[in-house]
Steps between C-alpha positions, in 0.01 A plus 500: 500500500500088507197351698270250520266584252820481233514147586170423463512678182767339356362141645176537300629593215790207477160257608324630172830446310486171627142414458465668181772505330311477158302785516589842353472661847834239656746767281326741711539342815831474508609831374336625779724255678749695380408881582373412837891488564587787188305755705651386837875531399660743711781691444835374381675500821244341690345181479488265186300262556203646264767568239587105446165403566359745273767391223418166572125556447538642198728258370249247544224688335731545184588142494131377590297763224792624271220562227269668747317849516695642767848343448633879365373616813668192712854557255483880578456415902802236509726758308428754780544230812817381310636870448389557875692175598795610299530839761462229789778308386697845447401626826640190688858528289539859556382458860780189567766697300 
């Protein structure tokens, strides 16, 4: 379930990002950018908005720290929000078929 404390989650850790974004602990950061929306993705059929902003996250992670510790763990998160986006997608075609 979304709430408040999410937000504030995700706020501090985008700050640090911002504020530190030389120090080893910015990859960090923002992958947890990232599964703060992973682990509130609902259900296909429902709503997406932690899918694209969890496959947005992650894109930036990869594209930030491509060389990082945890970018196999970021890759293997963005292949399952893009595979769960893919049975969105076909949801909504066989739905307006």
């Amino acid at each position: 379930m979304w709430n408040r404390e999410s937000d504030q989650a995700i706020q501090a850790y985008k700050d640090f990002g911002i504020f530190f974004p030389m120090m080893e602990e910015a990859a960090y950061a923002q992958l947890q950018v990232a599964m703060t929306h992973y682990k509130q993705m609902e259900k296909p059929d429902r709503d997406r908005t932690h899918v694209r902003a969890a496959e947005e996250e992650f894109q930036v992670f990869l594209s930030k720290y491509p060389n990082d510790k945890l970018a196999s763990k970021a890759e293997q998160h963005l292949r399952e929000v893009q595979e769960c986006w893919q049975r969105v997608t076909s949801a909504l075609a066989t739905t307006i078929s």
